[in-house]
N, C-alpha and C positions, 0 to 999 in steps of 0.2 A: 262522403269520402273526400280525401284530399285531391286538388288539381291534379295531383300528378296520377293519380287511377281515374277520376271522371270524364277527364278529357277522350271523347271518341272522333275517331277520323275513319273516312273510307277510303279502301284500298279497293282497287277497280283491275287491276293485272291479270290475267289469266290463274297464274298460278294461285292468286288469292281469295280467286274467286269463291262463291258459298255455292255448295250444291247446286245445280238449276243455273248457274251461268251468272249470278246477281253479284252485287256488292257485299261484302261483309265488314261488320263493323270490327273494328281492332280496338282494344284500351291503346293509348298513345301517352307519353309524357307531356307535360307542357313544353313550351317552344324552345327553351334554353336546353332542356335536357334531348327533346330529336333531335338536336341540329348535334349532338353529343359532348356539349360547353361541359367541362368540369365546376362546379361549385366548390369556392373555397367554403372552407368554415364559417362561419360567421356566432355571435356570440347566443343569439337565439331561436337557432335553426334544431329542432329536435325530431330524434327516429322513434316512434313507439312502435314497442315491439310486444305483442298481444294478441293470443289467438281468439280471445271472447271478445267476436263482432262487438255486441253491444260496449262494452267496457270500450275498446277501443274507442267508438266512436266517441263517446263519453269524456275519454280521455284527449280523446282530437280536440274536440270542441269546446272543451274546459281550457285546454292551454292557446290555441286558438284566441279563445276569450279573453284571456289574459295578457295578451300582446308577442305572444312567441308564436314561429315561424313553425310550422314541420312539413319537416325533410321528407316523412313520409308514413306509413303504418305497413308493417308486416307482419306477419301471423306465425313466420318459421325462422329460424335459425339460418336457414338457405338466404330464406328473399328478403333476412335484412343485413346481410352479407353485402349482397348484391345491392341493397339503397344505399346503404352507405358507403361504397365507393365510385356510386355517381352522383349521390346528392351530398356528402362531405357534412353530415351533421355535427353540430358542436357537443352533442350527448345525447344518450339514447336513455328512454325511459324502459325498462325491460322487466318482464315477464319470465319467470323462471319453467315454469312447465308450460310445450309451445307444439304444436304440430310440429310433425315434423322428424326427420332422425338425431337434429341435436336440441338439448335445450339450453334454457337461457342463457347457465352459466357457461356453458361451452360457448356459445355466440360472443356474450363480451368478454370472454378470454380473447379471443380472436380478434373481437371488434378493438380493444384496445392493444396488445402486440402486433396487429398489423396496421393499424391508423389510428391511435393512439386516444381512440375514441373511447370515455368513460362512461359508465352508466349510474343510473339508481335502480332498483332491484324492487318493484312493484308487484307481490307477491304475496302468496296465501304461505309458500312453502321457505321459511325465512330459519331454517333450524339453525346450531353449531355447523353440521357439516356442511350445509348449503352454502353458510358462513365463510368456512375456512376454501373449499372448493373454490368459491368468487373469489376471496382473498387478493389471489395475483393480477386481475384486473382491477384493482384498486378501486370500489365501487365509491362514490359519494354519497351513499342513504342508501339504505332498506326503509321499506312503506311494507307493513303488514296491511293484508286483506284482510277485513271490507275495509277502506279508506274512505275519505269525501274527496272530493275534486277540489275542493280548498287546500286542504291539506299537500295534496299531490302539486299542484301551482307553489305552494309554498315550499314542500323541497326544492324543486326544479330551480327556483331563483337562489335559493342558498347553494344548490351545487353548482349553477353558472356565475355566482360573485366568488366560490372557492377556485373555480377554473382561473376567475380572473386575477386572482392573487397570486396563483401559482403558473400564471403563465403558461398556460400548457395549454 
């Protein structure tokens, strides 16, 4: 997993106490994100948004590998909402069908009309209408499943050199 969910800390307070009066362990962000720093954007800070653990990790650790940053991995619609308005990623790699009550396209609708955050569309479910549905968050690539991790590293660079020519 990414720094920002492995990191554990202990809370010792009454109220946080675990059963039996003891410490309990919390997931905690890294040191920039508790202290509650905003992150700006930056050109290779990426959100994957994927509810199949294994791909995720896959995909962490492929781009990882490749010299990009991530912001973070979510599994819903909800909790990548919520990373990308404290971790400020440059683009999200997303997942169309997602735990959760929204799925993907509904997320980067949102992710980009509210922080102008675009995605690629890493997906088994890539039809016309899924097509036209995304449409308005102006996606940079669709990736049919099964993909290689090659392949996925290689969009991601073309869609942050097309970021960078459109300035956005």
């Amino acid at each position: 997993m990414s720094r920002k969910t492995s990191a554990v800390r202990r809370e010792e307070s009454q109220t946080s106490a675990a059963p039996g009066g003891g410490p309990r362990l919390v997931f905690a962000p890294d040191d920039a994100a508790a202290r509650g720093d905003k992150r700006r954007a930056t050109a290779d800070r990426i959100l994957v948004v994927e509810d199949d653990f294994l791909v995720a990790m896959q995909m962490e650790s492929a781009l990882t590998e490749a010299g990009f940053e991530i912001a973070g991995v979510a599994s819903s619609g909800e909790d990548a909402i919520e990373l990308a308005l404290s971790e400020r990623p440059r683009l999200a790699v997303m997942d169309v069908r997602l735990a959760g009550q929204r799925d993907g396209i509904d997320t980067a609708l949102q992710l980009f009309a509210e922080h102008g955050i675009r995605c690629i569309f890493a997906t088994a479910h890539h039809d016309e209408h899924a097509r036209r549905r995304a449409a308005p968050a102006v996606p940079l690539g669709w990736l049919a499943k099964p993909y290689t991790m090659a392949s996925l590293v290689d969009l991601v660079r073309r869609a942050l050199a097309e970021l960078g020519k459109s300035g956005h």
